[in-house]
N, C-alpha and C positions, 0 to 999 in steps of 0.2 A: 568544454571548459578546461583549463587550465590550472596546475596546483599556483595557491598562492590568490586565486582569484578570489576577492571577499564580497559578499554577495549579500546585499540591506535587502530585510522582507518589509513591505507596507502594505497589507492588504487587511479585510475585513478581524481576521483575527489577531493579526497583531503587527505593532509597528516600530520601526527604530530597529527592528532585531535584525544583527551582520553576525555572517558565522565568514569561516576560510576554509577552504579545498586545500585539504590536506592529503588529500588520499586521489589517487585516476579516475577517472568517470568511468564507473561500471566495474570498479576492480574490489566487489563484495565477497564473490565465494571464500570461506575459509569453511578449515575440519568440520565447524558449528557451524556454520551458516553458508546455506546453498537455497540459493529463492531462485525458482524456476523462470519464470518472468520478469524483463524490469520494468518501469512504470510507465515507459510509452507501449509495451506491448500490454499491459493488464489496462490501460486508459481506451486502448485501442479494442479490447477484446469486449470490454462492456462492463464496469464497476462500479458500486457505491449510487448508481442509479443515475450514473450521468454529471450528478452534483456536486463531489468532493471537490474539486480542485477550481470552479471557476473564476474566484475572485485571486488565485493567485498562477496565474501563466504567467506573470511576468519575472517569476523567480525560478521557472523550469526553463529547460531548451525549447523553443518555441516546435521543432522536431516529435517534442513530444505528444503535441496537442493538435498536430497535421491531422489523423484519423481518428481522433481519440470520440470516444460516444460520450458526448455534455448534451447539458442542459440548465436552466434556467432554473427549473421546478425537479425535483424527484421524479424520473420516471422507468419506473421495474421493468419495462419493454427493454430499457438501454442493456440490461445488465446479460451476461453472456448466457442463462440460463432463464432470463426470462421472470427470476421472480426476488422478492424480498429477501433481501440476507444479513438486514444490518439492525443494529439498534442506533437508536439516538447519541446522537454525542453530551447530549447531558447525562445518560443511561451509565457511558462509558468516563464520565468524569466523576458520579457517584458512587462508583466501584473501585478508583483509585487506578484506574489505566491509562490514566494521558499523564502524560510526562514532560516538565517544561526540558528543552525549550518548545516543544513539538505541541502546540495547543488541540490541531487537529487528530492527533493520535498516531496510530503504528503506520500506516500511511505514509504520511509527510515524513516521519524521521525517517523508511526507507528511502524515499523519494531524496531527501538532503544526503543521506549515507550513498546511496546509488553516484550524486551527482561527487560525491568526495568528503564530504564534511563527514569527522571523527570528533566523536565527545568519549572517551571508555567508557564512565559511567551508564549513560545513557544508553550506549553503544552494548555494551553488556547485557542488560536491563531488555530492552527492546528483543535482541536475539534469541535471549532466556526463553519469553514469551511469545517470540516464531516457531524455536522450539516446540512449546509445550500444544500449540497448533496442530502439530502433527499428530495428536488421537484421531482427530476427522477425520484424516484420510485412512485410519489405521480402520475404523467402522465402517466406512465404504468397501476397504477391501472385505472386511466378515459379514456385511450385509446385502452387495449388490454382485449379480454376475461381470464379468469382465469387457462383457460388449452391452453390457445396459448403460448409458452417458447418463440418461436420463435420473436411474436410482438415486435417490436423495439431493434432486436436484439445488437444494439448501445448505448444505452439506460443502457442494461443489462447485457453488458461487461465495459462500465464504471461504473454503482455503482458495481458489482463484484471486479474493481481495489479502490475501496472507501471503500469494507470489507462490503459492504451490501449486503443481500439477492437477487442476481437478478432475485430468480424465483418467488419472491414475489405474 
């Protein structure tokens, strides 16, 4: 995509909503922020159970949904270790963790940030909380040997859905 390209979302969770590419496709890393994966390689790897993103392909690069593991229904086989790592998206609205414009959560605003779209605020906010992510993988390394994939397999299908390395 293209800077300058403005991009109208209309899917199940929200409609009307244009943001703009302001920023390269793929050009996230800074000092704070460094996510292992981008969203066609963690769609691809097995995430969210298959189900996060089906109703809106049509605001991603269609690129990214070529291998990605979907489905229709929730299914924990999709996911790259095989089992449940998530809570509900109401779980995660009664907590105060979704963030407009991002209905679906830290997901989607990477997935809009990956593709180029910058809000600061948000942008901010969001990173803070990629950040603060990183204890997970900080208890895998003091609780699992280095060639166990397997240790806390929950563990390391949530920072894999955070974009970080879960074979750390």
């Amino acid at each position: 995509m293209t800077l300058g390209t403005i991009i109208t979302v209309n899917d199940r969770m929200q409609s009307g909503y244009s943001y703009e590419l302001t920023a390269k496709t793929g050009d996230v890393q800074t000092d704070e922020f460094k996510p292992h994966f981008s969203p066609a390689q963690m769609l691809e790897m097995g995430v969210f159970e298959g189900k996060y993103c089906n109703d809106c392909t049509d605001e991603f690069p269609e690129s990214w949904f070529a291998n990605a593991k979907t489905s229709d229904t929730p299914d924990v086989s999709l996911n790259y270790f095989g089992i449940k790592s998530r809570q509900p998206l109401s779980v995660w609205q009664q907590k105060g963790w979704v963030f407009e414009p991002d209905p679906r959560g830290w997901f989607q605003w990477y997935c809009r940030y990956y593709l180029g779209r910058r809000l600061a605020q948000v942008d901010q906010l969001q990173i803070k909380r990629w950040r603060g992510f990183a204890r997970h993988a900080g208890q895998i390394r003091a609780n699992c040997e280095p060639a166990d994939i397997f240790c806390r397999p929950r563990q390391r299908q949530a920072l894999l859905q955070w974009s970080y390395d879960p074979l750390i």
